[in-house]
PDB file of N, CA, C, O and CB in Angstrom:
ATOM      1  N   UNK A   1      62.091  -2.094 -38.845  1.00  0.00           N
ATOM      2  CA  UNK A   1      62.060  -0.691 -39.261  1.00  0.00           C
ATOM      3  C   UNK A   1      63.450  -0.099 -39.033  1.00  0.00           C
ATOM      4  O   UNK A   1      64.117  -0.097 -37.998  1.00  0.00           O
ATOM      5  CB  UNK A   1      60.961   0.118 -38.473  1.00  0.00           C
ATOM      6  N   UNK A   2      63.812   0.546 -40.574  1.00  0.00           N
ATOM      7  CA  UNK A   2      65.049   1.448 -39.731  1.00  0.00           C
ATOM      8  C   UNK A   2      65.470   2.231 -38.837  1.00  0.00           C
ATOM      9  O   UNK A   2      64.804   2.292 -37.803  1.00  0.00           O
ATOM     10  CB  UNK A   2      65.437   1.974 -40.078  1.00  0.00           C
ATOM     11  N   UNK A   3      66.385   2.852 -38.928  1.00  0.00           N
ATOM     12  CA  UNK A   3      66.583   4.925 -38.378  1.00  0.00           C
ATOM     13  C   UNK A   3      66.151   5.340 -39.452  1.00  0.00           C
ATOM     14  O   UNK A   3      66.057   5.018 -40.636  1.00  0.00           O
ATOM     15  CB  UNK A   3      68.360   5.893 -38.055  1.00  0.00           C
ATOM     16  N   UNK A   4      65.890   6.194 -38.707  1.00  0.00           N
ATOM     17  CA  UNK A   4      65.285   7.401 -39.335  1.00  0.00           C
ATOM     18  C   UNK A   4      65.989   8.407 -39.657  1.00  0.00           C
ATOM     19  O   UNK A   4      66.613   8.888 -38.711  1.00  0.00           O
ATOM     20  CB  UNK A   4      64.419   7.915 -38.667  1.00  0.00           C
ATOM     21  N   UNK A   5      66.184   9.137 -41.100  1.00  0.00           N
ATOM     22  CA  UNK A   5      67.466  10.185 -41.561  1.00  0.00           C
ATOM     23  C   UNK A   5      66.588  11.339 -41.538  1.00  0.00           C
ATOM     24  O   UNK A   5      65.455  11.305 -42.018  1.00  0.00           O
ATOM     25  CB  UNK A   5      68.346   9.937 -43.233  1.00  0.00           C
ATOM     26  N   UNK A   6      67.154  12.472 -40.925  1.00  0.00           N
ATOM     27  CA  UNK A   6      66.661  13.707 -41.301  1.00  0.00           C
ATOM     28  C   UNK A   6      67.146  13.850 -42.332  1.00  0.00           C
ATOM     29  O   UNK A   6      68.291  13.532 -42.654  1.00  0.00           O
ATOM     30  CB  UNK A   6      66.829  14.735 -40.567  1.00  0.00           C
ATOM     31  N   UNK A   7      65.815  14.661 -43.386  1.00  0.00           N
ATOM     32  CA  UNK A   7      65.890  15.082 -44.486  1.00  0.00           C
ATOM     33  C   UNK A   7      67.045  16.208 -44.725  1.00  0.00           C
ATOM     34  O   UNK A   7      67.802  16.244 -45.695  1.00  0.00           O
ATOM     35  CB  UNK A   7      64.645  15.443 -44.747  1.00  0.00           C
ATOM     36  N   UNK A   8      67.021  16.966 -43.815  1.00  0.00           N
ATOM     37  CA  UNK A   8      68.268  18.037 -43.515  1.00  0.00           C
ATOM     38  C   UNK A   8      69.119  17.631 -42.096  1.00  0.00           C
ATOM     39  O   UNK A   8      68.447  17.280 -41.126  1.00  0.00           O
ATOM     40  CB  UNK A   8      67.559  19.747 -43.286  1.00  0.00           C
ATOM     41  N   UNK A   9      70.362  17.674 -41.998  1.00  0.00           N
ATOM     42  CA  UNK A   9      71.339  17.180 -40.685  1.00  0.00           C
ATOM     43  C   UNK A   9      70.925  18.125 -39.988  1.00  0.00           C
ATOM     44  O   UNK A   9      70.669  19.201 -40.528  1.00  0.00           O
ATOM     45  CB  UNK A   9      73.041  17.102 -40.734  1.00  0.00           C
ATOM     46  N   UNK A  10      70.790  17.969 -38.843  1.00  0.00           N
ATOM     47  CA  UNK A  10      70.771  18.900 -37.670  1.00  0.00           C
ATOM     48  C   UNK A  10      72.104  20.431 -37.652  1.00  0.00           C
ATOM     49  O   UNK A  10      72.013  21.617 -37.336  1.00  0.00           O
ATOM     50  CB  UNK A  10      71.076  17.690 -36.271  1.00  0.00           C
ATOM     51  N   UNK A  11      73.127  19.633 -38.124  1.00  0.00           N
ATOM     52  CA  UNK A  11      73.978  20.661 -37.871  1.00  0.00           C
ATOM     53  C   UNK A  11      74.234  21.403 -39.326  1.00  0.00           C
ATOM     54  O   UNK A  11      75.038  22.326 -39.459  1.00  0.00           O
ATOM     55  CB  UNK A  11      75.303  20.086 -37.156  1.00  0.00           C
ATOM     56  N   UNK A  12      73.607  20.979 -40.162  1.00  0.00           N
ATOM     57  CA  UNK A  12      72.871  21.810 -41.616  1.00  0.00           C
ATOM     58  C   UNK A  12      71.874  22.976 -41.433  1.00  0.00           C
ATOM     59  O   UNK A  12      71.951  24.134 -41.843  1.00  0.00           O
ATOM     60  CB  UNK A  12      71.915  20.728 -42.523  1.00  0.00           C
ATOM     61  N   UNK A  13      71.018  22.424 -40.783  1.00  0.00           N
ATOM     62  CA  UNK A  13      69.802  23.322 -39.864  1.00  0.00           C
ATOM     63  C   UNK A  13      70.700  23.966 -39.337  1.00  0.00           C
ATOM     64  O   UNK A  13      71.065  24.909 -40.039  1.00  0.00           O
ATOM     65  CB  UNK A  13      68.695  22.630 -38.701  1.00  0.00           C
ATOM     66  N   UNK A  14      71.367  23.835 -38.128  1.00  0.00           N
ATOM     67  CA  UNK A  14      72.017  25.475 -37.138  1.00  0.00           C
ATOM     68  C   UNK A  14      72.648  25.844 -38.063  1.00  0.00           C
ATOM     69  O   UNK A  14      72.991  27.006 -37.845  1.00  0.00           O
ATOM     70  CB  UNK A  14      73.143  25.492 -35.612  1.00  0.00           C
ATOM     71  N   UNK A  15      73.068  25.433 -39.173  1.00  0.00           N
ATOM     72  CA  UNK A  15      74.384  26.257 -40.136  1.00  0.00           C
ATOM     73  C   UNK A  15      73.562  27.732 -40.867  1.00  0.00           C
ATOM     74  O   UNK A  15      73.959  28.881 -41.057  1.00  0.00           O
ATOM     75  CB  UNK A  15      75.099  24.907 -41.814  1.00  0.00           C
ATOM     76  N   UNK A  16      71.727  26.744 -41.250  1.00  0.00           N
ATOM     77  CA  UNK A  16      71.298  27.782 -41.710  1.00  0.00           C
ATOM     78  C   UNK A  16      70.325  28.681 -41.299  1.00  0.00           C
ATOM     79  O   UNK A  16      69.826  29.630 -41.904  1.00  0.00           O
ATOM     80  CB  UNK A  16      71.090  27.523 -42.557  1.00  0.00           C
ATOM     81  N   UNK A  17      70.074  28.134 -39.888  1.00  0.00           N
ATOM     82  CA  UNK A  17      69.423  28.865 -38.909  1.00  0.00           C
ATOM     83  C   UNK A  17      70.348  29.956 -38.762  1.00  0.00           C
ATOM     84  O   UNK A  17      70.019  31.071 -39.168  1.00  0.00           O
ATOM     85  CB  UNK A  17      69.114  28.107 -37.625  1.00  0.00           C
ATOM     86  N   UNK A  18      71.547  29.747 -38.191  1.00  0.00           N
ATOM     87  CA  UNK A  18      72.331  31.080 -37.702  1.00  0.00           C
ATOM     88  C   UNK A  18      72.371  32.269 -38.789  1.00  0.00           C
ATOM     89  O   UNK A  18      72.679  33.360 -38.310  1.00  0.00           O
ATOM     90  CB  UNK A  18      73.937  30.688 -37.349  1.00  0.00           C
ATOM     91  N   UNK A  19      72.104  32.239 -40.201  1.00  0.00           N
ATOM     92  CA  UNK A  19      71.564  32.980 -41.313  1.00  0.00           C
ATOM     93  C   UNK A  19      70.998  33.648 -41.482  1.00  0.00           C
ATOM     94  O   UNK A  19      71.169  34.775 -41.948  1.00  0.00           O
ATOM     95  CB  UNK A  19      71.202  32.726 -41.888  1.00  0.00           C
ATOM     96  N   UNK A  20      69.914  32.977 -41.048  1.00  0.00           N
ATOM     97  CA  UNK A  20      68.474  33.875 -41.012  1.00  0.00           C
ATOM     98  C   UNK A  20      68.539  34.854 -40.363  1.00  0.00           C
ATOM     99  O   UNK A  20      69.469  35.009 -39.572  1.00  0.00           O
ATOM    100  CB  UNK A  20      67.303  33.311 -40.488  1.00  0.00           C
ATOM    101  N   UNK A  21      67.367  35.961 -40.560  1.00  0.00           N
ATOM    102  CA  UNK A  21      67.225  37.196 -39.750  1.00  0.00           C
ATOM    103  C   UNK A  21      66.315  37.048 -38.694  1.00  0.00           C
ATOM    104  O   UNK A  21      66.245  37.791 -37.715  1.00  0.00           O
ATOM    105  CB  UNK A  21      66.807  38.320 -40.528  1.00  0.00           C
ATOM    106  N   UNK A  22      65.596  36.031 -38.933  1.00  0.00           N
ATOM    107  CA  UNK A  22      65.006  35.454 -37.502  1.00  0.00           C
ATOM    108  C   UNK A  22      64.454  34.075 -37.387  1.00  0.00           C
ATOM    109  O   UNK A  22      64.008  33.488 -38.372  1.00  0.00           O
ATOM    110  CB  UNK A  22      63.858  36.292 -37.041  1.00  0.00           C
ATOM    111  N   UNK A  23      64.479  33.555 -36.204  1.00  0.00           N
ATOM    112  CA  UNK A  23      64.401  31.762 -36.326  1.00  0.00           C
ATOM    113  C   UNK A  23      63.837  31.950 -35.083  1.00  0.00           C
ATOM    114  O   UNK A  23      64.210  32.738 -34.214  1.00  0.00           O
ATOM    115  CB  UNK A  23      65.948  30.544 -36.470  1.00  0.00           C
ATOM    116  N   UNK A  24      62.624  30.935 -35.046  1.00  0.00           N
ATOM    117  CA  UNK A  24      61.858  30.252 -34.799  1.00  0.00           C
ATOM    118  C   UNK A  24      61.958  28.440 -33.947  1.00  0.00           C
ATOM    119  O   UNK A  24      61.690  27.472 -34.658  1.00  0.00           O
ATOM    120  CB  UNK A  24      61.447  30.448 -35.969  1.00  0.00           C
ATOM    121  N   UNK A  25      62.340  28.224 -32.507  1.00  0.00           N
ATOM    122  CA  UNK A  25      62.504  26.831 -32.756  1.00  0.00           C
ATOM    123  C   UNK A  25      61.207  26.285 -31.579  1.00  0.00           C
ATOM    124  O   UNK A  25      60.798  26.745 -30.513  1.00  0.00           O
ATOM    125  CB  UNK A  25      64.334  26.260 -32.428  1.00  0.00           C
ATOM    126  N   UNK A  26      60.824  24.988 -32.474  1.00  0.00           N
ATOM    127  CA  UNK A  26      59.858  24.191 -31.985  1.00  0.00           C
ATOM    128  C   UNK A  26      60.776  22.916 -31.095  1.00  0.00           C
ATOM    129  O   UNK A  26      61.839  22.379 -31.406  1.00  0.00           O
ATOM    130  CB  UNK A  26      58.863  23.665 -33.334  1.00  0.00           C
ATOM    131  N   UNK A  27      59.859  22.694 -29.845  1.00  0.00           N
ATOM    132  CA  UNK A  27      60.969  20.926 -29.324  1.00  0.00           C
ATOM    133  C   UNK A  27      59.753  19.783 -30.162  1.00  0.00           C
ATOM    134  O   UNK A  27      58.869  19.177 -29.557  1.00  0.00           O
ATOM    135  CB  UNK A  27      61.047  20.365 -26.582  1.00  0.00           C
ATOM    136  N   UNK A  28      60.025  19.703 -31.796  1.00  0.00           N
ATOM    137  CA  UNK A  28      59.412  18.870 -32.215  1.00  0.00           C
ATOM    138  C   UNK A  28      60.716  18.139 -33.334  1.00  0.00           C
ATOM    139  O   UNK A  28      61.922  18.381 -33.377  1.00  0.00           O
ATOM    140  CB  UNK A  28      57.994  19.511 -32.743  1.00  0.00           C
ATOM    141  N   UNK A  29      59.906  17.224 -34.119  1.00  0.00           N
ATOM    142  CA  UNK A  29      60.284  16.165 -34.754  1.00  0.00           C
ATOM    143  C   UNK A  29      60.703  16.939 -35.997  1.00  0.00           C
ATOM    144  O   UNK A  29      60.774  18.160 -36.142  1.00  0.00           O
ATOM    145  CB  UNK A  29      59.218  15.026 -34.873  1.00  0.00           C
ATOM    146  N   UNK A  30      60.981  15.898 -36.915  1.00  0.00           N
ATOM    147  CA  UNK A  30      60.528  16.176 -38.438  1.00  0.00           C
ATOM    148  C   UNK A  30      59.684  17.450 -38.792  1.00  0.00           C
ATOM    149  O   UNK A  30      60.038  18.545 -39.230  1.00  0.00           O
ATOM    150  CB  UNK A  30      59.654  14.990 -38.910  1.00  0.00           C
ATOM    151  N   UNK A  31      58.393  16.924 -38.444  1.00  0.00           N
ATOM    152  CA  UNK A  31      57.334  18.022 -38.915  1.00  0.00           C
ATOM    153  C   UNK A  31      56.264  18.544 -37.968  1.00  0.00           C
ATOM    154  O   UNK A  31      55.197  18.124 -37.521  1.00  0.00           O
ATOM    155  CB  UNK A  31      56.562  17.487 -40.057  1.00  0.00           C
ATOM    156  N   UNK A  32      57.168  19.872 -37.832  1.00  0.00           N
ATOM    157  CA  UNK A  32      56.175  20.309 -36.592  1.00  0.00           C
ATOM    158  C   UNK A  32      55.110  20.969 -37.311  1.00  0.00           C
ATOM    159  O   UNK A  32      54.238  21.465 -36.597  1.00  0.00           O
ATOM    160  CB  UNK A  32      56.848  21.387 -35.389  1.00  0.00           C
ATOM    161  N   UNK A  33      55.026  21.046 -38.122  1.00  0.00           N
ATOM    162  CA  UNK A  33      53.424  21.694 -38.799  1.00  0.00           C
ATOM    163  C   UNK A  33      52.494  20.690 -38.599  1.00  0.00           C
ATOM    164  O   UNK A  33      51.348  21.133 -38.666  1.00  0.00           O
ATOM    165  CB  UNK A  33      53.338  22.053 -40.580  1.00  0.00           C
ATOM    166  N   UNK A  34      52.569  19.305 -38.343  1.00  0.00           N
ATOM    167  CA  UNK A  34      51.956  17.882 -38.001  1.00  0.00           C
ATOM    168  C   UNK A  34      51.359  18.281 -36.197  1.00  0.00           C
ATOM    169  O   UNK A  34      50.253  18.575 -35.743  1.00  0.00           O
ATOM    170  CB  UNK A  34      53.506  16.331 -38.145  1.00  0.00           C
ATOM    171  N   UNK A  35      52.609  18.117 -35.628  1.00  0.00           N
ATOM    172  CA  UNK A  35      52.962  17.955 -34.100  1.00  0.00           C
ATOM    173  C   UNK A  35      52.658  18.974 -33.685  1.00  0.00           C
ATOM    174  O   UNK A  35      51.785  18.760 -32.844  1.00  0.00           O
ATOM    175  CB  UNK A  35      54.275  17.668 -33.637  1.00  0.00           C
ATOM    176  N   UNK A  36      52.918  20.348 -33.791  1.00  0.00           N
ATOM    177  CA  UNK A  36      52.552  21.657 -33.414  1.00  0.00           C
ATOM    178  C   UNK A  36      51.728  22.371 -34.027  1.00  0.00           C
ATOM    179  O   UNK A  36      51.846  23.504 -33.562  1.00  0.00           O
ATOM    180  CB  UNK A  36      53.415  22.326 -33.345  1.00  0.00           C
ATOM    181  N   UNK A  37      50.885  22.353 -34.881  1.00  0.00           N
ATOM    182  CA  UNK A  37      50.436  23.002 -35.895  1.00  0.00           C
ATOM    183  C   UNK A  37      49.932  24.592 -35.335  1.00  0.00           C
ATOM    184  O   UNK A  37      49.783  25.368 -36.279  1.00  0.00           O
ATOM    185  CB  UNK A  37      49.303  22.066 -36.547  1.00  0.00           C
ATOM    186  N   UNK A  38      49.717  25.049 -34.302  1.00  0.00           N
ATOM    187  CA  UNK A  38      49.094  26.323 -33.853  1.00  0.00           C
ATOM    188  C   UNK A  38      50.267  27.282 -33.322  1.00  0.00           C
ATOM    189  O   UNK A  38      50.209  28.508 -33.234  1.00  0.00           O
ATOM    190  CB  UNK A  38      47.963  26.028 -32.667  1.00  0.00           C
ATOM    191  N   UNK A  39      51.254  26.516 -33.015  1.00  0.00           N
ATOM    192  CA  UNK A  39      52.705  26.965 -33.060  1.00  0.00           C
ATOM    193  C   UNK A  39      53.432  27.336 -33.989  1.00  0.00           C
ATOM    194  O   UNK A  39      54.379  28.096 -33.786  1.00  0.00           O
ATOM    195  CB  UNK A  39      53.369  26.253 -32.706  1.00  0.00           C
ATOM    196  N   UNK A  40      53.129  26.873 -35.172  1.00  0.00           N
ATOM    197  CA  UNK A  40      54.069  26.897 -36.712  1.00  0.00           C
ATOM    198  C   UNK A  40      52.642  28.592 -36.914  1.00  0.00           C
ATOM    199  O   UNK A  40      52.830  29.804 -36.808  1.00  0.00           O
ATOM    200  CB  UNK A  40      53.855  24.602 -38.426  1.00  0.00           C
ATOM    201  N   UNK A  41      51.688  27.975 -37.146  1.00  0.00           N
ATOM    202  CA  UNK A  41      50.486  29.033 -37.829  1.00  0.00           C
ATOM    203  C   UNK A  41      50.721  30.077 -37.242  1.00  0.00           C
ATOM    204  O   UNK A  41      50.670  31.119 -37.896  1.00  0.00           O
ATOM    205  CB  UNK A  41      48.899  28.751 -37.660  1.00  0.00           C
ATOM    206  N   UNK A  42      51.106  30.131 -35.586  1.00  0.00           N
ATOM    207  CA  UNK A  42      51.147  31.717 -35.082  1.00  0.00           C
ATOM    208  C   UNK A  42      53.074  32.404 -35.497  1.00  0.00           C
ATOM    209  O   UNK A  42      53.568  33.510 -35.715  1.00  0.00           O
ATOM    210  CB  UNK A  42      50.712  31.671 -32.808  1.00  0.00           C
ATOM    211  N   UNK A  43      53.548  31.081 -35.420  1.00  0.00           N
ATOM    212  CA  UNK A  43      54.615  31.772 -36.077  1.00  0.00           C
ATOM    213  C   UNK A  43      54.781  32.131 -37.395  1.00  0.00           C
ATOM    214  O   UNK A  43      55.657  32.976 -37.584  1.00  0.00           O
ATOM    215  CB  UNK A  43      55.525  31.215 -35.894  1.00  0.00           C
ATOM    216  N   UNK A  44      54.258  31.776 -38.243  1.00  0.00           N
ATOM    217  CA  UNK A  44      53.628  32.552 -39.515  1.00  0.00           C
ATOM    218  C   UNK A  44      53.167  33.709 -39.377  1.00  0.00           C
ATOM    219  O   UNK A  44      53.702  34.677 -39.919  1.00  0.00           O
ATOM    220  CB  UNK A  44      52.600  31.975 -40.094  1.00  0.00           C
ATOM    221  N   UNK A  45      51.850  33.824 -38.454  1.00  0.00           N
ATOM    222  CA  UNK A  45      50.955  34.525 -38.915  1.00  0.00           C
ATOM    223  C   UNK A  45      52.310  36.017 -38.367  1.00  0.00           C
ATOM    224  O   UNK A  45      52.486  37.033 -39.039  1.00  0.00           O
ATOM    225  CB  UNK A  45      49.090  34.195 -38.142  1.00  0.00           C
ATOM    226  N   UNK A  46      52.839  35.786 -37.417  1.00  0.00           N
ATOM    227  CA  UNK A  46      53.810  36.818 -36.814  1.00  0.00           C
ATOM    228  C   UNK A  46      54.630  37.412 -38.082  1.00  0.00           C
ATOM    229  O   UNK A  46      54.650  38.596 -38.415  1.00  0.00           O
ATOM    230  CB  UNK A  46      54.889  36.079 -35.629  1.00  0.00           C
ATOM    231  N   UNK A  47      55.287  36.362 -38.704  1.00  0.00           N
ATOM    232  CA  UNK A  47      56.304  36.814 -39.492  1.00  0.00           C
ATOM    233  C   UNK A  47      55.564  37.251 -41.194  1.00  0.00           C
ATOM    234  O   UNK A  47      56.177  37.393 -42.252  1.00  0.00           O
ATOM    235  CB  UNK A  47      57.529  35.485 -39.473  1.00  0.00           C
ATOM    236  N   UNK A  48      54.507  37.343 -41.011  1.00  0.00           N
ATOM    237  CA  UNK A  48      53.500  38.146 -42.239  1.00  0.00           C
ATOM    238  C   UNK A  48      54.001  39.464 -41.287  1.00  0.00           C
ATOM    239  O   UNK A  48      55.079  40.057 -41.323  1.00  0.00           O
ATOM    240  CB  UNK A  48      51.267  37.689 -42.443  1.00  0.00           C
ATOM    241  N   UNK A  49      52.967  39.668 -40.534  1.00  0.00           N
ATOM    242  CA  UNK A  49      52.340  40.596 -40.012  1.00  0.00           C
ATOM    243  C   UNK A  49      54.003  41.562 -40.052  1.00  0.00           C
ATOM    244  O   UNK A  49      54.099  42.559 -40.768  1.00  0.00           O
ATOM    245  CB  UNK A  49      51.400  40.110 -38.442  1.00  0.00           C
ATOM    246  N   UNK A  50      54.893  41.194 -39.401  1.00  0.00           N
ATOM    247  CA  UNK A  50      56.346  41.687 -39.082  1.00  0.00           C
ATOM    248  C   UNK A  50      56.630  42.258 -40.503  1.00  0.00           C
ATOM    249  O   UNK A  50      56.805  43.447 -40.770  1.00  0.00           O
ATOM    250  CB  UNK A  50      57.533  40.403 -38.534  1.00  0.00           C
ATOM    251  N   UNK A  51      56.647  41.225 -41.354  1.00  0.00           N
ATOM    252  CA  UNK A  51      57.203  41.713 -43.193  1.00  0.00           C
ATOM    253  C   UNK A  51      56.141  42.544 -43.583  1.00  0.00           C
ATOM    254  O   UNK A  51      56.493  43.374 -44.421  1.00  0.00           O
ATOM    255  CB  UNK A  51      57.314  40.275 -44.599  1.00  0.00           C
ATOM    256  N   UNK A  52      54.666  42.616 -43.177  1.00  0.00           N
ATOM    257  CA  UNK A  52      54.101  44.007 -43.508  1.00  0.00           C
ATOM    258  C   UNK A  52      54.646  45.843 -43.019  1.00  0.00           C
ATOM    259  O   UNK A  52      54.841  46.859 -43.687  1.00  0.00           O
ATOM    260  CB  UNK A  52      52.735  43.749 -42.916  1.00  0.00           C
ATOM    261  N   UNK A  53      54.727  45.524 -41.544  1.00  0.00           N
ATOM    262  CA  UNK A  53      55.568  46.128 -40.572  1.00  0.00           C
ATOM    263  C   UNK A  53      56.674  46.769 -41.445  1.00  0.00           C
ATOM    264  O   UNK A  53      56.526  47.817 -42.074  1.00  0.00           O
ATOM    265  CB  UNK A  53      56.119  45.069 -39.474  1.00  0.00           C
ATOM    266  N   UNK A  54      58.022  45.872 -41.401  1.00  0.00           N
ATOM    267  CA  UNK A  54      58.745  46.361 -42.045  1.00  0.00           C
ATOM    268  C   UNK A  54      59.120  46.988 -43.332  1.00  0.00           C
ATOM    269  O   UNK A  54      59.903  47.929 -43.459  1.00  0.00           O
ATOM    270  CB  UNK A  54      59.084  45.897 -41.871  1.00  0.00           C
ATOM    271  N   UNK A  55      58.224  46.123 -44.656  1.00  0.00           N
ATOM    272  CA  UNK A  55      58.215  46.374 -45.601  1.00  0.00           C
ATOM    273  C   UNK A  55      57.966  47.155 -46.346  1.00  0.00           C
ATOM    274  O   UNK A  55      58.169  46.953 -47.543  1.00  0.00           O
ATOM    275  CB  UNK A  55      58.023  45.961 -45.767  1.00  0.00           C
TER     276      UNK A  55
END
């Protein structure tokens, strides 16, 4: 089995993390919607609720 390539570089991610108006970080893999899933959903459900808020 090979390595494994992130689909996006890590330092692609902080390039476009630092962008955003707000970020979110999981200590997961690839796919934390897999690995974390109640972690990703409440951070969703937050950033609805926030863009209602603001919007």
């Amino acid at each position: 089995m090979g390595l494994a390539h992130p689909a996006l570089p890590p330092a692609a991610q902080e390039w476009w993390a630092a962008r955003a108006a707000h970020r979110v970080r999981f200590p997961s893999g690839h796919s934390p919607h897999l690995s974390h899933p109640d972690r990703v959903a409440a951070a969703l459900a937050e950033a609805v609720v926030q863009g209602a808020v603001d919007g």
